[in-house]
C-alpha positions in Angstrom: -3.8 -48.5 -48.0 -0.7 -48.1 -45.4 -0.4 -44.6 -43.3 1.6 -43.4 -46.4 -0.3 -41.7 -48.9 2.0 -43.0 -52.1 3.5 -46.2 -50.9 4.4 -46.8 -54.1 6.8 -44.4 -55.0 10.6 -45.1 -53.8 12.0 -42.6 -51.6 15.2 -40.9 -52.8 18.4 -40.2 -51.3 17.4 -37.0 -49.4 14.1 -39.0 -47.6 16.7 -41.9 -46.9 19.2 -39.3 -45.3 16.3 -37.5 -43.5 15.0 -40.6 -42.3 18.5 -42.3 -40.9 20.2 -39.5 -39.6 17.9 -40.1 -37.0 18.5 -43.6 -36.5 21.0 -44.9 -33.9 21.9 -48.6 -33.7 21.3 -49.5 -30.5 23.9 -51.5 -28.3 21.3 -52.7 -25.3 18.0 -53.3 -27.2 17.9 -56.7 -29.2 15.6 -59.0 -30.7 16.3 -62.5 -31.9 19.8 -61.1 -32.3 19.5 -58.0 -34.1 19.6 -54.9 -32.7 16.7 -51.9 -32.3 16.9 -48.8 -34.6 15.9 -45.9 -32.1 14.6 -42.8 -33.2 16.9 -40.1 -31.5 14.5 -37.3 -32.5 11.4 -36.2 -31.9 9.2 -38.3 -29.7 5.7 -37.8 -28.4 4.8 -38.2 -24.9 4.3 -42.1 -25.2 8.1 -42.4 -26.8 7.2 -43.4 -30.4 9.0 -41.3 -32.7 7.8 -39.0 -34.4 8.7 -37.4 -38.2 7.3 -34.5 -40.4 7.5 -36.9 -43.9 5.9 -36.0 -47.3 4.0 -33.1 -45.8 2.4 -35.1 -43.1 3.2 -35.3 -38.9 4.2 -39.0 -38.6 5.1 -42.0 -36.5 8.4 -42.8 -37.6 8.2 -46.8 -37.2 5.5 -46.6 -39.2 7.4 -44.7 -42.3 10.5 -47.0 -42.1 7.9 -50.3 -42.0 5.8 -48.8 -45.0 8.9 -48.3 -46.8 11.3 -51.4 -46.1 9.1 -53.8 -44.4 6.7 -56.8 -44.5 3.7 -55.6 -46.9 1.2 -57.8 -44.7 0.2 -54.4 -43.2 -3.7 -53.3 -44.4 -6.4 -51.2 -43.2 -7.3 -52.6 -39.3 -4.4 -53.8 -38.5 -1.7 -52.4 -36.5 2.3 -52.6 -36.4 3.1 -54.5 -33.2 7.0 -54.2 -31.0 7.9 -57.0 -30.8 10.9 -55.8 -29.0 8.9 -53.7 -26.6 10.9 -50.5 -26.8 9.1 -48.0 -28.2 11.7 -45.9 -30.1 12.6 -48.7 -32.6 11.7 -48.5 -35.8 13.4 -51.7 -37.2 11.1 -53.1 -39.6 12.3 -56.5 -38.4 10.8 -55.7 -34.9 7.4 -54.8 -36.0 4.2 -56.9 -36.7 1.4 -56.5 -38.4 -1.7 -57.5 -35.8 -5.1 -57.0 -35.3 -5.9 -54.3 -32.3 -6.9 -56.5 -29.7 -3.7 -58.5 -29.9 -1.2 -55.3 -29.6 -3.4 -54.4 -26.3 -2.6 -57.8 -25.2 0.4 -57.8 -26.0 1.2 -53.7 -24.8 1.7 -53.0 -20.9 0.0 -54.8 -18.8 1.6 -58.0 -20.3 5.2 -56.2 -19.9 5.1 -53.2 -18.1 7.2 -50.8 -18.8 10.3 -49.6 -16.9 11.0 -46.1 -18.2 9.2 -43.2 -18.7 9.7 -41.6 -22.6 12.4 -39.4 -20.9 14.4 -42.3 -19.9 13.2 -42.0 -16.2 13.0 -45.0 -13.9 9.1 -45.7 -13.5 10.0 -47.0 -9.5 7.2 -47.1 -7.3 8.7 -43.7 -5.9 9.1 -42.2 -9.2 5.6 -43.2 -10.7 2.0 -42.9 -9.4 -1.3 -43.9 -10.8 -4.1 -41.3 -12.3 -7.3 -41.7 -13.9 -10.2 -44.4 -14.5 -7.9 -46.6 -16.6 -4.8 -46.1 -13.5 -2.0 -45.0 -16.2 0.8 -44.7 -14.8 2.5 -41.3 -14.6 6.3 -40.3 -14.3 6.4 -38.4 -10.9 9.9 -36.2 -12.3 8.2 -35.4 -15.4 5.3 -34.0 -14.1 6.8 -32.1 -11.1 9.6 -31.0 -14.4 6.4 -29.9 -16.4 4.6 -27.7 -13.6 7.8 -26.2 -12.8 8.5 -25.0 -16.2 4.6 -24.0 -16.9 4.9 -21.9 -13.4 8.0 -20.1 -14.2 6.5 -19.1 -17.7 3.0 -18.5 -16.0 3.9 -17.4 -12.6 0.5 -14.9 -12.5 -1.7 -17.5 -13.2 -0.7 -19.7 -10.2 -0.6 -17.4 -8.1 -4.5 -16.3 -9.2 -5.4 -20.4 -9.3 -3.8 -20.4 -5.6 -5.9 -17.6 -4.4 -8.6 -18.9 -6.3 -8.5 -22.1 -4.1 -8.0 -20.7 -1.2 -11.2 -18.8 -1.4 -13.2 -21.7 -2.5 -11.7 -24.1 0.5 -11.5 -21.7 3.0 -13.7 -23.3 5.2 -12.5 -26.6 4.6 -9.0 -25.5 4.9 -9.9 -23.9 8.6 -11.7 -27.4 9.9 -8.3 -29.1 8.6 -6.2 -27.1 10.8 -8.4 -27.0 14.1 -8.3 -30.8 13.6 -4.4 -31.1 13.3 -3.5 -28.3 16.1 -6.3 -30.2 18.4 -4.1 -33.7 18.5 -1.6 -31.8 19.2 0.8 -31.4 22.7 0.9 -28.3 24.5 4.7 -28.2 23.6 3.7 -28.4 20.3 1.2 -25.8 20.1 3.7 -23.4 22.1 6.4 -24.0 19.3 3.6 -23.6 16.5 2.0 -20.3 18.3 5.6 -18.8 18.2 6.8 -20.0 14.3 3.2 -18.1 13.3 4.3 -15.3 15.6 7.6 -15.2 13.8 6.3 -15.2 10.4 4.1 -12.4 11.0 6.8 -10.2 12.8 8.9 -10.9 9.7 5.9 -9.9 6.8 5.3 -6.3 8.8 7.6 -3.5 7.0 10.5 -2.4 8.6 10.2 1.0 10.0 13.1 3.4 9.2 
């Protein structure tokens, strides 16, 4: 059994044009001398593309290697990039392997470089969450938020409040300890910014 339900049956011309109109040949991704096919469509958030195909939400490498390629694939094993770049779904860049081999073979043999939106994953542009450290685009995320707060803005204002409530205390001891290292210059200029900001917040009287 393969991902496809009906493997057997050929696709016609109006899968083949669904399927490569979404295909570019790349110029910059190789392997052993032939080029990548990258999905230009929909991705997910890893980059894999992704394709609604004979009424089912699918991984697009995975059509295009059920349809044209190697018929090693079975149940338990799982198509391997050879090429590393996730987009591709050149059947010639794929591999059928067992799990534990496309873990070995995924990033921490050959991290990658780019995030699925093309951004550089730089040491300033990428930072490490969870148990398993993943790595995490920095401009995507700060992109995301943005875009979920001006869509939301009610609810971050109530989460804001919300924490502010529930760190209040902690929030004080924070700012005793940072105005207590500080010079008396210091805490003339800070005394007068706070002064400032208040003046500013009281309504004007006409």
């Amino acid at each position: 059994m393969t991902e496809l339900d009906n493997t057997t049956k050929a696709p016609n011309t109006k899968e083949l044009k669904q399927l490569f109109s979404k295909i570019r040949v790349s110029t910059e991704h190789f392997y052993n001398g032939s080029p990548c096919w990258e999905w230009i469509a929909c991705r997910d958030k890893h980059g894999y593309g992704q394709v609604f195909f004979r009424g089912k939400a699918r991984k697009a490498y995975a059509i295009i290697f059920d349809l044209f390629g190697d018929l090693k694939w079975r149940k338990g094993l799982e198509r391997d990039h050879l090429c590393h770049n996730r987009p591709c779904c050149n059947p010639a860049h794929l591999e059928p392997v067992p799990r534990i081999i496309n873990i070995q073979r995924g990033d921490s043999a050959i991290p990658w470089t780019h995030c699925a939106k093309g951004h550089p994953l730089t040491p300033e542009n990428t930072y490490v969450k969870g148990r398993r450290k993943k790595r995490s685009c920095r401009t995507c995320d700060l992109a995301r938020l943005k875009a979920e707060r001006e869509a939301k803005p009610e609810i971050f204002l109530q989460r804001g409040a919300e924490y502010r409530e529930h760190n209040r205390e902690k929030m004080r001891a924070r700012d005793r300890a940072r105005y207590a290292v500080l010079s008396p210059e210091e805490k003339k200029a800070l005394c007068k910014r706070k002064n400032d900001r208040t003046r500013d917040r009281k309504p004007q009287s006409g």
